[in-house]
PAPA-889580 format. One record per residue (C-alpha): residue in three letters; x, y, z. Coordinates in pm, 1 decimal, decimal comma, always signed. Example, Ala and Ser with C-alpha at 12.3 -4.5 7.8 and 13.67 -1.06 7.14 Angstrom:
# residues 2
+---------+----------+----------+----------+
: residuo :        X :        Y :        Z :
+---------+----------+----------+----------+
:     Ala :  +1230,0 :   -450,0 :   +780,0 :
:     Ser :  +1367,0 :   -106,0 :   +714,0 :
+---------+----------+----------+----------+
END
This chain:
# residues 122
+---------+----------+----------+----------+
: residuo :        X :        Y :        Z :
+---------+----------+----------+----------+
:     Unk :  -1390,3 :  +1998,9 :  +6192,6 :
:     Unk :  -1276,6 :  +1832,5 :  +5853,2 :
:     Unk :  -1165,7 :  +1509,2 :  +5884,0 :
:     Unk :   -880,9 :  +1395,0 :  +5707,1 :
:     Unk :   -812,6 :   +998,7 :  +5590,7 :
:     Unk :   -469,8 :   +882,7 :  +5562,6 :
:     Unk :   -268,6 :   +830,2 :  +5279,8 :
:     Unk :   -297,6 :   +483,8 :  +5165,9 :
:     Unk :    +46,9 :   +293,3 :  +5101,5 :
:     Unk :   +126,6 :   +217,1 :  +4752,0 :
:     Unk :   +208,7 :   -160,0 :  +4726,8 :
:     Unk :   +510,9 :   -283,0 :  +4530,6 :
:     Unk :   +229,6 :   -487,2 :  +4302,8 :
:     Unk :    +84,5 :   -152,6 :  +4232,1 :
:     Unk :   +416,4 :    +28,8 :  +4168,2 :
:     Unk :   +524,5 :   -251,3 :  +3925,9 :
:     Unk :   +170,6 :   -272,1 :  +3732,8 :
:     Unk :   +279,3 :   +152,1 :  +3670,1 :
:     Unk :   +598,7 :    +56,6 :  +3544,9 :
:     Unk :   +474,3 :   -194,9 :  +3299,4 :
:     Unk :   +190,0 :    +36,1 :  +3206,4 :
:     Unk :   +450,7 :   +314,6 :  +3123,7 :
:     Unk :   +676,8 :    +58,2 :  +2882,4 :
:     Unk :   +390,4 :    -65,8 :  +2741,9 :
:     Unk :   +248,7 :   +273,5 :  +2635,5 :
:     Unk :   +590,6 :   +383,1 :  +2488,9 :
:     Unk :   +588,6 :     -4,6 :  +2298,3 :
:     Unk :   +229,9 :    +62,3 :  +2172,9 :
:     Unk :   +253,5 :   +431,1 :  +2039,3 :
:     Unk :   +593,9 :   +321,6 :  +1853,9 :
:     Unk :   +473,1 :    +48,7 :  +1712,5 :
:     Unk :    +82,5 :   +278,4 :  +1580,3 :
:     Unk :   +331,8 :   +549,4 :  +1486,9 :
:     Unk :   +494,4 :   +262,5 :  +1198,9 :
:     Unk :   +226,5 :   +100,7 :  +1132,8 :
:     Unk :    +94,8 :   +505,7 :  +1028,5 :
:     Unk :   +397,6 :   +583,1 :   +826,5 :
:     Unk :   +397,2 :   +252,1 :   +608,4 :
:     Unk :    +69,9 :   +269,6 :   +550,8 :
:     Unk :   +119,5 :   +647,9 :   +422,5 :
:     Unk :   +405,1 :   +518,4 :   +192,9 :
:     Unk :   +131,9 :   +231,9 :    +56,1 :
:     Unk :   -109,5 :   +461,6 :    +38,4 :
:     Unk :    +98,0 :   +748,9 :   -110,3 :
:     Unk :   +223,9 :   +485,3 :   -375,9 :
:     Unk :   -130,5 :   +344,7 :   -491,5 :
:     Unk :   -258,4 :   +714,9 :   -598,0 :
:     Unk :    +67,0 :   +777,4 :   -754,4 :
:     Unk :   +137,7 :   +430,4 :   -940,8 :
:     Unk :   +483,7 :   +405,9 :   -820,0 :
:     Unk :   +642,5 :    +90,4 :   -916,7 :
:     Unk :   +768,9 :    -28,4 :   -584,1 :
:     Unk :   +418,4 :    -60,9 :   -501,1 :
:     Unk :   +459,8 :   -445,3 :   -416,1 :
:     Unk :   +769,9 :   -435,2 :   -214,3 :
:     Unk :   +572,2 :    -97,3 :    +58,5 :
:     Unk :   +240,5 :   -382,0 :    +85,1 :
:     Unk :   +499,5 :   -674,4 :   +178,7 :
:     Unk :   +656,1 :   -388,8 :   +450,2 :
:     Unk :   +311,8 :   -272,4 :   +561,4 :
:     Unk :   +200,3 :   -637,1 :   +565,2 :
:     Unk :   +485,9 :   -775,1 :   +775,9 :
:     Unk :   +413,5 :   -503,7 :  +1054,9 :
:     Unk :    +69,3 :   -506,1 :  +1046,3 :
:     Unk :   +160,9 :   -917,9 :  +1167,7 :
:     Unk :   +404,4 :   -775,0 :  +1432,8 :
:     Unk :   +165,8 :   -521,7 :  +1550,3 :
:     Unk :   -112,7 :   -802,8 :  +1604,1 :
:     Unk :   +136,5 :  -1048,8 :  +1730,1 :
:     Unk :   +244,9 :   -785,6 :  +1993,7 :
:     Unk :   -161,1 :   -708,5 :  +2050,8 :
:     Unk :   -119,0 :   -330,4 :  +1971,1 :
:     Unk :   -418,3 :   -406,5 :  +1708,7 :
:     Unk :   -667,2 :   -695,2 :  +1734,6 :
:     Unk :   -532,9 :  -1002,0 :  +1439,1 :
:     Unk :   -885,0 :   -946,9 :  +1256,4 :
:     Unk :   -806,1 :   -592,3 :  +1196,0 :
:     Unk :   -445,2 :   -685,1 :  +1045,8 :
:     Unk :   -636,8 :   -899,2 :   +849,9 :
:     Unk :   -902,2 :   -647,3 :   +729,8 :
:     Unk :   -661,8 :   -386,1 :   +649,9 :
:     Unk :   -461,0 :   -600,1 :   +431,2 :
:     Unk :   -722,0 :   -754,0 :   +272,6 :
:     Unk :   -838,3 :   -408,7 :   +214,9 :
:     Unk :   -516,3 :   -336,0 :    +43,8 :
:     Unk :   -462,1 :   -646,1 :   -145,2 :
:     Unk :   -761,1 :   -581,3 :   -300,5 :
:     Unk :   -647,6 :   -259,4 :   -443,6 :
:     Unk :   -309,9 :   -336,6 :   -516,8 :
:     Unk :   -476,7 :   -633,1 :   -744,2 :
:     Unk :   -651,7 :   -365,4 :   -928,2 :
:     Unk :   -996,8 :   -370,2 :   -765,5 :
:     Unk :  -1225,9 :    -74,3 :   -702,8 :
:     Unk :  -1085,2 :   +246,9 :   -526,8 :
:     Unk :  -1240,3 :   +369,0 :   -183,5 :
:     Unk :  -1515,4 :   +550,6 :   -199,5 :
:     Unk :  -1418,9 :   +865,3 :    -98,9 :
:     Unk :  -1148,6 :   +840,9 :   -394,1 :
:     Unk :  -1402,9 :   +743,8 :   -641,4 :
:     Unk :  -1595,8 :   +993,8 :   -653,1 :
:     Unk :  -1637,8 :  +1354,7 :   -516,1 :
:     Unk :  -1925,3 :  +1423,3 :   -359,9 :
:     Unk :  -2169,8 :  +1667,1 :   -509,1 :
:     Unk :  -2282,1 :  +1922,1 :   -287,5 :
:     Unk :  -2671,0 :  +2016,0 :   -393,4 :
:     Unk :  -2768,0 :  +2378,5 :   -298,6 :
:     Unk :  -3115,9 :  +2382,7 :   -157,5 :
:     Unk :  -3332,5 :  +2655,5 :   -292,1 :
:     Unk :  -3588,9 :  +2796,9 :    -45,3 :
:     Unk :  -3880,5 :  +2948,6 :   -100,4 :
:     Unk :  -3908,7 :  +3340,9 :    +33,3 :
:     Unk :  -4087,4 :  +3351,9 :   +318,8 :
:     Unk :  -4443,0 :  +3532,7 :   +371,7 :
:     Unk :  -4431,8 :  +3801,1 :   +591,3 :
:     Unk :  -4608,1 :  +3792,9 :   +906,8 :
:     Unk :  -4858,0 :  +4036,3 :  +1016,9 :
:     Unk :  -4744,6 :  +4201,5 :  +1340,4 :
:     Unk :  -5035,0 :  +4328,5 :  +1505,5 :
:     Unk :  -5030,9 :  +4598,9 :  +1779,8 :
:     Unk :  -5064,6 :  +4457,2 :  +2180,1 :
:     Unk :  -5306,8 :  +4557,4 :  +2373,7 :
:     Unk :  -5204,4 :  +4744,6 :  +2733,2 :
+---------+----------+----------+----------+
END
């Protein structure tokens, strides 16, 4: 015989905790989804050498604050990212992957020897 437990009751604690997860979630992926887009723009605008290039950093800058003053993303990583940036738009060294392309080396092997096979005994 299988034994069955009974359904536990969901608490009104519990139910509100899944409604503030839910607006939360939809507050979070809003806010990562701007925060993506400006820093495309930026981005976009650096490689190109577009002169509103001051006026997209003060946009990406002001929501990177919002995002950390909201805690979508931790203050030292606002920080770090415009930092980052500054650094760039003040005419400091490109990222690496920007820099340079890698060079992919071809390896040359060696031919291998062949190996004697010799017949099994039954």
């Amino acid at each position: 015989m299988a034994t069955t437990k009974a359904p536990v009751k969901t608490s009104n604690s519990e139910l509100k905790r899944k409604r503030q997860t839910i607006k939360r979630q939809a507050r979070n992926t809003s806010v990562l989804s701007r925060l993506k887009t400006e820093e495309k723009k930026l981005r976009a605008a650096l490689e190109t050498g577009v002169d509103e290039v001051k006026a997209l950093y003060q946009n990406f800058s002001s929501a990177l604050d919002k995002a950390a003053k909201q805690g979508v993303i931790h203050k030292n990583a606002a920080a770090r990212k415009k930092s980052r940036l500054n650094t760039r738009l003040a005419g400091g060294s490109k990222p690496a992957a920007a820099a340079k392309p890698k060079k992919t080396a071809v390896k040359k092997v060696a031919p291998k020897a062949k190996a004697k096979l010799k017949p099994r005994k039954k």
